[in-house]
C-alpha positions as CSV (number, residue, x, y, z in Angstrom):
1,X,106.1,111.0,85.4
2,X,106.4,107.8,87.0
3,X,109.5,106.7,88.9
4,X,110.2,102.9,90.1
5,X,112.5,101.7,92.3
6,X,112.9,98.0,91.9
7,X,113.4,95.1,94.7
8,X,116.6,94.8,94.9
9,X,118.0,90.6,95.6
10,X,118.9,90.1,98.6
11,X,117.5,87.3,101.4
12,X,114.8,89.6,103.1
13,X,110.9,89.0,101.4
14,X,109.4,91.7,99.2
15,X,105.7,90.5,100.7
16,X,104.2,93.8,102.3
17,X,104.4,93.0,105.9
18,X,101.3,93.2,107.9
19,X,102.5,94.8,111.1
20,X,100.5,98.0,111.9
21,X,103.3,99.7,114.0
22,X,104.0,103.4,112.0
23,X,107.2,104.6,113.6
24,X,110.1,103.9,111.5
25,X,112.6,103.4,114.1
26,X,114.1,100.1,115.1
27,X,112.4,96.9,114.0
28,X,109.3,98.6,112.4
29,X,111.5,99.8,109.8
30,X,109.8,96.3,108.2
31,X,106.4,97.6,107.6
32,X,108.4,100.1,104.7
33,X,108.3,96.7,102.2
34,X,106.0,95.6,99.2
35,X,104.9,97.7,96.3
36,X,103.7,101.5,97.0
37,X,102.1,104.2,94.7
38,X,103.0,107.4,96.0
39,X,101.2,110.7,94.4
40,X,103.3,113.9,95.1
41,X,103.2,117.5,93.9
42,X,105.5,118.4,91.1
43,X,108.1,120.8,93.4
44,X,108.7,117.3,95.7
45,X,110.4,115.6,92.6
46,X,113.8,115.8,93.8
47,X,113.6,115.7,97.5
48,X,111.4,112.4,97.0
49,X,113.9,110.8,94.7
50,X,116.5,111.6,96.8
51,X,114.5,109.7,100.2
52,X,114.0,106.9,97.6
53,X,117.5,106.2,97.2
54,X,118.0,106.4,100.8
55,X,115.1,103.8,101.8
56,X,116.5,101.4,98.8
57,X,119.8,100.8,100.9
58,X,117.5,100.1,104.1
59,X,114.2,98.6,102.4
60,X,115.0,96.1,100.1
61,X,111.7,94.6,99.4
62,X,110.3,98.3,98.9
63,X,109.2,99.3,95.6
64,X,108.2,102.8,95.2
65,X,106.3,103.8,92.1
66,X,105.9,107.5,91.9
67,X,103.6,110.5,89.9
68,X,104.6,113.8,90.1
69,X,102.3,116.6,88.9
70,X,100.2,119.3,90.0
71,X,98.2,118.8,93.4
72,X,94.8,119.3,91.5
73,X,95.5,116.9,88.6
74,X,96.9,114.3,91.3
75,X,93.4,114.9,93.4
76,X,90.9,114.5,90.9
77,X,93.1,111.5,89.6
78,X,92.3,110.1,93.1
79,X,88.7,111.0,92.5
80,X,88.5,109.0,89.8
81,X,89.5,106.3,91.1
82,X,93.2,106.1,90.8
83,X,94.8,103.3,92.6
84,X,97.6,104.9,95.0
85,X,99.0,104.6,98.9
86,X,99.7,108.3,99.6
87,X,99.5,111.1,98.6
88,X,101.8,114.4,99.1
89,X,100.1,117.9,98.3
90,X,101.4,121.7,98.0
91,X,98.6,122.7,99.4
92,X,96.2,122.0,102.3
93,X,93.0,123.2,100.1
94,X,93.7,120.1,97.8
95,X,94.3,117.5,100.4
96,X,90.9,118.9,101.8
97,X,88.8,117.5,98.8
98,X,89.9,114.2,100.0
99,X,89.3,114.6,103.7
100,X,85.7,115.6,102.6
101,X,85.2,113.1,100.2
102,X,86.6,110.5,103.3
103,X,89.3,109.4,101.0
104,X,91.9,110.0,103.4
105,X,93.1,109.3,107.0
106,X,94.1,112.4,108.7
107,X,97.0,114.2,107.2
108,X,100.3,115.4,108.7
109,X,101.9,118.4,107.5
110,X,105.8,117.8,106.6
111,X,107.4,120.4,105.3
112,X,106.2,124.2,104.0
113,X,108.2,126.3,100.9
114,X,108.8,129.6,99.8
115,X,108.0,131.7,96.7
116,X,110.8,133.0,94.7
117,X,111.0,134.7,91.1
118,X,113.6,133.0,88.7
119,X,115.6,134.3,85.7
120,X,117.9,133.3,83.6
121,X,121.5,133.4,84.3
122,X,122.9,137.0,84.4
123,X,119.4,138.6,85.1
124,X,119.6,140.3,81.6
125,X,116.0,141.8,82.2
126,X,117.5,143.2,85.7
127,X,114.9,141.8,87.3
128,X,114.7,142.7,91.5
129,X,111.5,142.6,92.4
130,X,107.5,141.2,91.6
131,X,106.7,144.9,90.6
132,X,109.8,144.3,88.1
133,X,107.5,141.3,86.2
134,X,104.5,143.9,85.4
135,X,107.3,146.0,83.5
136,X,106.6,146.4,79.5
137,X,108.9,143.7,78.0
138,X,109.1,141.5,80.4
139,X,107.9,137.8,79.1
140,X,106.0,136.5,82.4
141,X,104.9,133.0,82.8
142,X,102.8,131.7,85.9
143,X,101.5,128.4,87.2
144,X,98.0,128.3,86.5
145,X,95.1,129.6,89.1
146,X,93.9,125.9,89.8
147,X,97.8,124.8,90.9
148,X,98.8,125.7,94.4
149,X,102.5,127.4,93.1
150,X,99.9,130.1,90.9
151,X,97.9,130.3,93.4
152,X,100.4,131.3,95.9
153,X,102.5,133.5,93.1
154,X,98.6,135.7,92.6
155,X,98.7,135.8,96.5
156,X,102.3,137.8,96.6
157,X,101.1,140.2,93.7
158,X,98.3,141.0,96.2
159,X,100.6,141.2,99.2
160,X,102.5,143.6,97.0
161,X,99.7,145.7,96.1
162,X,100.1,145.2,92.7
163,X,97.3,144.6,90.1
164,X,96.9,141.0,89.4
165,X,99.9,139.8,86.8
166,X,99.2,138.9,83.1
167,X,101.2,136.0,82.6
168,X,101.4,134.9,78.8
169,X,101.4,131.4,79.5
170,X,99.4,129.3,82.8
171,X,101.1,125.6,83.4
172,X,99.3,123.2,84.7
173,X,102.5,122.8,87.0
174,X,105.2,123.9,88.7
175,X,107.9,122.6,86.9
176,X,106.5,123.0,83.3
177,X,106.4,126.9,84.4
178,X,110.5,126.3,85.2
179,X,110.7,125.1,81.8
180,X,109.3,127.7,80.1
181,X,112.5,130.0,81.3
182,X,114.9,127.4,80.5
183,X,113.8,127.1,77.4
184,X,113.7,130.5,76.8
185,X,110.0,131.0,76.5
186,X,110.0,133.3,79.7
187,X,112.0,136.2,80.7
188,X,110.7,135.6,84.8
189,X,108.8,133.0,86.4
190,X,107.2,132.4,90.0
191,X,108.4,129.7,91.2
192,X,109.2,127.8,94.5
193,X,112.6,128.5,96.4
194,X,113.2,124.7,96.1
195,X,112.9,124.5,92.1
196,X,115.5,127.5,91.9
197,X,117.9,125.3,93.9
198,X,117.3,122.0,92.0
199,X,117.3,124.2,88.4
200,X,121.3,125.3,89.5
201,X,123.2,126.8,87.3
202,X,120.1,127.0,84.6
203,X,118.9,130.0,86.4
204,X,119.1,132.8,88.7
205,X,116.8,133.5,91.4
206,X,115.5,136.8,93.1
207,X,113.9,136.8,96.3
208,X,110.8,137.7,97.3
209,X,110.6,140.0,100.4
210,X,108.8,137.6,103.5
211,X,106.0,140.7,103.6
212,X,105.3,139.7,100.3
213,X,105.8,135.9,100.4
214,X,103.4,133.5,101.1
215,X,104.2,130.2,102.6
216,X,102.7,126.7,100.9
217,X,102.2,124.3,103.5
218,X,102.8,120.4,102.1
219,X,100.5,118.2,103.7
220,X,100.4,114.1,103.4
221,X,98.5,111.4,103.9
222,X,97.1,107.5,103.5
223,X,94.5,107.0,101.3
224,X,91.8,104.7,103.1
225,X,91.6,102.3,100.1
226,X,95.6,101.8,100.0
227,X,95.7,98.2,99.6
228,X,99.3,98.4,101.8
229,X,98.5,100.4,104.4
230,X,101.0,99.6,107.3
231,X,103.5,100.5,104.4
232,X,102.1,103.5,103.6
233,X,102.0,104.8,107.2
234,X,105.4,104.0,107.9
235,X,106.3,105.7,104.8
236,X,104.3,108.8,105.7
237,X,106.2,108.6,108.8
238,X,109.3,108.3,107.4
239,X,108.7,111.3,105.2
240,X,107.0,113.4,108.3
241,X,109.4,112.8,110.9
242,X,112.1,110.0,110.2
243,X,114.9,110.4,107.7
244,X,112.9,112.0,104.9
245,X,112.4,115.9,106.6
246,X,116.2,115.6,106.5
247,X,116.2,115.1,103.1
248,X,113.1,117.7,102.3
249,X,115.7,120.4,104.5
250,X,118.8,119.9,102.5
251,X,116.7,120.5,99.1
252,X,115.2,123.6,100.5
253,X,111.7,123.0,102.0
254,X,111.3,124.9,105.3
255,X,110.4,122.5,108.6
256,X,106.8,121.6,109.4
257,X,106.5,124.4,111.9
């Protein structure tokens, strides 16, 4: 899905500026201006539309074009030769590709999640715990292997010493897994503490115990062939440790460290 965030009129210039300076404090809050293409992992939807509204009332010649989807379909995406700024990943393994490939200027981790199973309202399946989603009956659907959430959720069935889970469906990610309970194509899914918050009312969540959790660590970074990079620095910036890990706290994600 792709999200922009037009220009709005006003007397300051919508040129990129060309000032290197990547702290967003103060004056170099003017390097956050001209187009960017900013490549997240599905679970930072809401937290990165939220920091979007907040930079529109400080950066009005910003324009922020995003695509959310899973970290492995947004990396090889990049691969091919996707023109984009930055990029935002639920995993470290993913953003790794592009370190090795030399893609990428050193990431900065900005915020880590949690696992958590959700269910619909009312828990009719009386769902409590992972060993609950092996149960006969129980309609289980998982992020697939290749996305960091189904990674993760495979991870906390080991931690839990239980056999690996047989999920009837595998999404390519995290938020078509969420779907699939709202719709009513799922009984229980594995899912990310901050999709249970942003799903509301839609659902009901049960938590994973922490010695059975396992904790997704979101790095970000500049790609080398941005063609706006002092604006895509300050932006990373701005999501690592200006106003933005504000915003990633108040939608659920955990601090850095």
């Amino acid at each position: 899905m792709f999200l922009v965030l037009g220009a709005a009129a006003c007397g300051t210039s919508s040129k990129p500026s060309t000032s290197s300076s990547t702290t967003v404090s103060g004056s170099s809050h003017s390097a956050l201006s001209g187009p960017l293409n900013v490549f997240a992992a599905s679970s930072l939807t809401e937290a990165f539309k939220a920091e979007q509204a907040n930079l529109k009332t400080r950066n009005s010649g910003l324009t922020l074009t995003f695509n959310f989807a899973g970290s492995q379909a947004l990396v090889t995406q990049i691969q091919q030769g996707a023109d984009i700024d930055v990029f935002a990943s639920a995993d470290t393994k993913n953003m790794k590709k592009l370190e090795d490939a030399g893609l990428v200027d050193p990431p900065k981790t900005f915020a880590r999640n949690k696992l958590e199973i959700a269910v619909a309202p009312g828990n009719p399946k009386h769902i409590t715990s992972l060993a609950d989603l092996e149960k006969p009956g129980v309609t289980l659907v998982l992020a697939d292997v290749s996305v960091p959430a189904g990674k993760y959720a495979r991870q906390a069935f080991t931690e839990a010493g239980l056999p690996a889970p047989k999920p009837v469906s595998d999404e390519l990610d995290v938020k078509s897994v969420l779907s699939k309970l709202t719709l009513g194509e799922a009984d229980a899914v594995v899912v990310y503490v901050t999709d249970v918050k942003a799903a509301g009312d839609k659902v009901e969540g049960v938590t994973i115990p922490d010695a059975q959790n396992v904790v997704a660590v979101y790095p970000i970074a500049v790609l080398k062939a941005s063609k706006h990079a002092a604006a895509a620095a300050a932006f990373v910036e701005e999501i690592a440790t200006g106003g933005g890990r504000q915003v990633l706290q108040d939608k659920g994600f955990l601090p850095p460290s």
